[in-house]
C-alpha positions as CSV (number, residue, x, y, z in Angstrom):
1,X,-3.9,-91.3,-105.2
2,X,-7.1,-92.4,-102.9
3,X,-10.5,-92.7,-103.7
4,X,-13.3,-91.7,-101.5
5,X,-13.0,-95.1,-99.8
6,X,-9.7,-94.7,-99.7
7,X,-8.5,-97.4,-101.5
8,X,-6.3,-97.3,-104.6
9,X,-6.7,-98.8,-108.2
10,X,-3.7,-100.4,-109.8
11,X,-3.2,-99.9,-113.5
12,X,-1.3,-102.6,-115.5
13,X,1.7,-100.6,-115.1
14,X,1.4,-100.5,-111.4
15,X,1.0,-96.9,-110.8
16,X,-2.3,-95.4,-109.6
17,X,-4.8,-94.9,-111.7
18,X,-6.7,-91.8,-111.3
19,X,-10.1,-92.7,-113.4
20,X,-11.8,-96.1,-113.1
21,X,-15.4,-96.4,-114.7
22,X,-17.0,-100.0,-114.3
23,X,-19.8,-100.9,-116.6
24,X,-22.1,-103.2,-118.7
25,X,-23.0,-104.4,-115.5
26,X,-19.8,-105.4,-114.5
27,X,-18.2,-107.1,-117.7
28,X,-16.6,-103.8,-118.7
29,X,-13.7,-101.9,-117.0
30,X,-12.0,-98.5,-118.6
31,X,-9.2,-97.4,-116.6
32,X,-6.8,-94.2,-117.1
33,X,-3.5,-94.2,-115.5
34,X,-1.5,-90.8,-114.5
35,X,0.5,-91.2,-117.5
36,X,-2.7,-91.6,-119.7
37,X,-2.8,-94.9,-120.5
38,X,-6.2,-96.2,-121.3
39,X,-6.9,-99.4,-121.0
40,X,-10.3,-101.1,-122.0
41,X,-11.1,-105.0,-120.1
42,X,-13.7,-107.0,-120.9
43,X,-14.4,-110.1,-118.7
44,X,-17.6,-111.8,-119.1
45,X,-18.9,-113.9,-116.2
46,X,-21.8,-115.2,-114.6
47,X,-25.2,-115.7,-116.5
48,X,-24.6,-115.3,-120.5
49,X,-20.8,-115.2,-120.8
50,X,-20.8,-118.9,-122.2
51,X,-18.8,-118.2,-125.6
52,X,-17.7,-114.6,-124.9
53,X,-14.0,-113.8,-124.6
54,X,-12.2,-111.7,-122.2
55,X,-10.4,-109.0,-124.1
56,X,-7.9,-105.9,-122.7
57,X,-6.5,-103.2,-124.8
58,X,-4.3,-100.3,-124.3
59,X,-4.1,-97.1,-125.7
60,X,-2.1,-94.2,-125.0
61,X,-4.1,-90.8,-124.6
62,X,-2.5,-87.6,-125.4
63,X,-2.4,-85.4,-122.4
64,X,-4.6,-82.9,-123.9
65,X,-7.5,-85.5,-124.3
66,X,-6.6,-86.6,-120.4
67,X,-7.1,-83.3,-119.5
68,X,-10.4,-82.5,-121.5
69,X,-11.7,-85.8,-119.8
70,X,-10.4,-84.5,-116.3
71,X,-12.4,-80.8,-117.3
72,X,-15.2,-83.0,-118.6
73,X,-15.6,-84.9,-115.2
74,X,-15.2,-81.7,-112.8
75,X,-17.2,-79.8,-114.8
76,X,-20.0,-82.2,-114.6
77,X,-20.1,-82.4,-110.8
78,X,-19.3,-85.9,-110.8
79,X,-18.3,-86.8,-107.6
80,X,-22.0,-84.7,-106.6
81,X,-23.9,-87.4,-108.2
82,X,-25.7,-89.8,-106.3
83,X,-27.8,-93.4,-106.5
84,X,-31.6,-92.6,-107.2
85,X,-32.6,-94.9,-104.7
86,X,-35.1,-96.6,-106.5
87,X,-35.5,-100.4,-107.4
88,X,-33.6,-101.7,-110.6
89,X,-35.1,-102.8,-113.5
90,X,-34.8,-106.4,-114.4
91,X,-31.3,-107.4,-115.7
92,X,-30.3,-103.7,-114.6
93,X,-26.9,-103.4,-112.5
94,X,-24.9,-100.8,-111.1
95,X,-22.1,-98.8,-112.7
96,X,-19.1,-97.1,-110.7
97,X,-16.7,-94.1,-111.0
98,X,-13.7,-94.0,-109.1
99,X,-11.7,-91.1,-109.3
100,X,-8.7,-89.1,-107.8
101,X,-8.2,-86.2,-109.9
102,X,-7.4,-82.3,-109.5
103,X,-11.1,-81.5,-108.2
104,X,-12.6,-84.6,-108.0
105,X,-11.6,-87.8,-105.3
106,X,-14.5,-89.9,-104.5
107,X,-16.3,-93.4,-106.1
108,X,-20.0,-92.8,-107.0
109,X,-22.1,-96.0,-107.2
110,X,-25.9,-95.8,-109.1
111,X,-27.9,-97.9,-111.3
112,X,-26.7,-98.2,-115.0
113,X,-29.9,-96.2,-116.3
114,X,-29.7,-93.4,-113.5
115,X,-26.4,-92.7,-115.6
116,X,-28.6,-91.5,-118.3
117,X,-30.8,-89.5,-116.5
118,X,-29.9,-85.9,-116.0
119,X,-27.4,-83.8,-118.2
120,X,-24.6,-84.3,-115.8
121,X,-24.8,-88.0,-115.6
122,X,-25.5,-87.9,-119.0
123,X,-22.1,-86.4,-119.9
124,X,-20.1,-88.3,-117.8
125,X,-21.3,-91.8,-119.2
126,X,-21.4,-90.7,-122.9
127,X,-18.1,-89.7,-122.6
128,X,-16.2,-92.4,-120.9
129,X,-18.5,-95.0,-123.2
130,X,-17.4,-93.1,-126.2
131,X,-13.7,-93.7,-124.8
132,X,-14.3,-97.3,-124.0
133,X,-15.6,-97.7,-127.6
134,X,-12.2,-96.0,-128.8
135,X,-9.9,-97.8,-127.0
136,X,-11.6,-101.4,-127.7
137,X,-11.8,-100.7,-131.4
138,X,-8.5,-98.7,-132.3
139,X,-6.3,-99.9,-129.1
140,X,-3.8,-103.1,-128.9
């Protein structure tokens, strides 16, 4: 599957992965392969990494719980969002979306706090933090 770009995403198993969501300005990746393999990656680098360790752990969704996060995604427009525009905040970055789902294919680019703002956003980034969080503490 593409992305709105039109590039693909690999997933440690080497198929496509349909959802990528990049944030903690940049040190966090959550990916979900086709099969529904979540994997959570955290790579420190650049200014305050010194003494943090890169971690990755998998966990394997059910396919009910793929498709609620699918639902969750459409349902929340989230290929309609778009970057506010406006000037981050000091230490603020950007956060990405890349998905190629049944009714959603694009990559959507804002600020990390612009996630928060608006019920749709709002949705989106709660849910896909609350599935980072899951994977990282309960995955291997």
């Amino acid at each position: 599957m593409l992305d709105a770009c039109g590039s693909q995403h690999a997933s440690p198993r080497g198929a496509t992965t349909p959802i990528v969501w990049n944030a903690g300005n940049g040190w966090i990746t959550l990916t979900v392969d086709a099969a529904g393999l979540a994997t959570y990656e955290f790579h420190p680098t650049g200014f305050g990494a010194q003494g943090r360790t890169a971690e990755t752990k998998r966990l394997q969704l059910g396919s009910p719980e793929v498709h609620e996060l699918e639902q969750t995604l459409v349902a929340h427009h989230a290929c309609g969002l778009h970057a506010s525009g406006r000037s981050p905040v000091p230490e603020e970055g950007t956060q990405s979306l890349a998905l190629a789902i049944a009714g959603a294919s694009c990559t959507v680019e804002m600020l990390a706090n612009d996630w928060r703002v608006g019920d749709d956003a709002t949705a989106i980034s709660v849910a896909l933090d609350q599935l980072a969080e899951r994977v990282r503490t309960t995955g291997h």
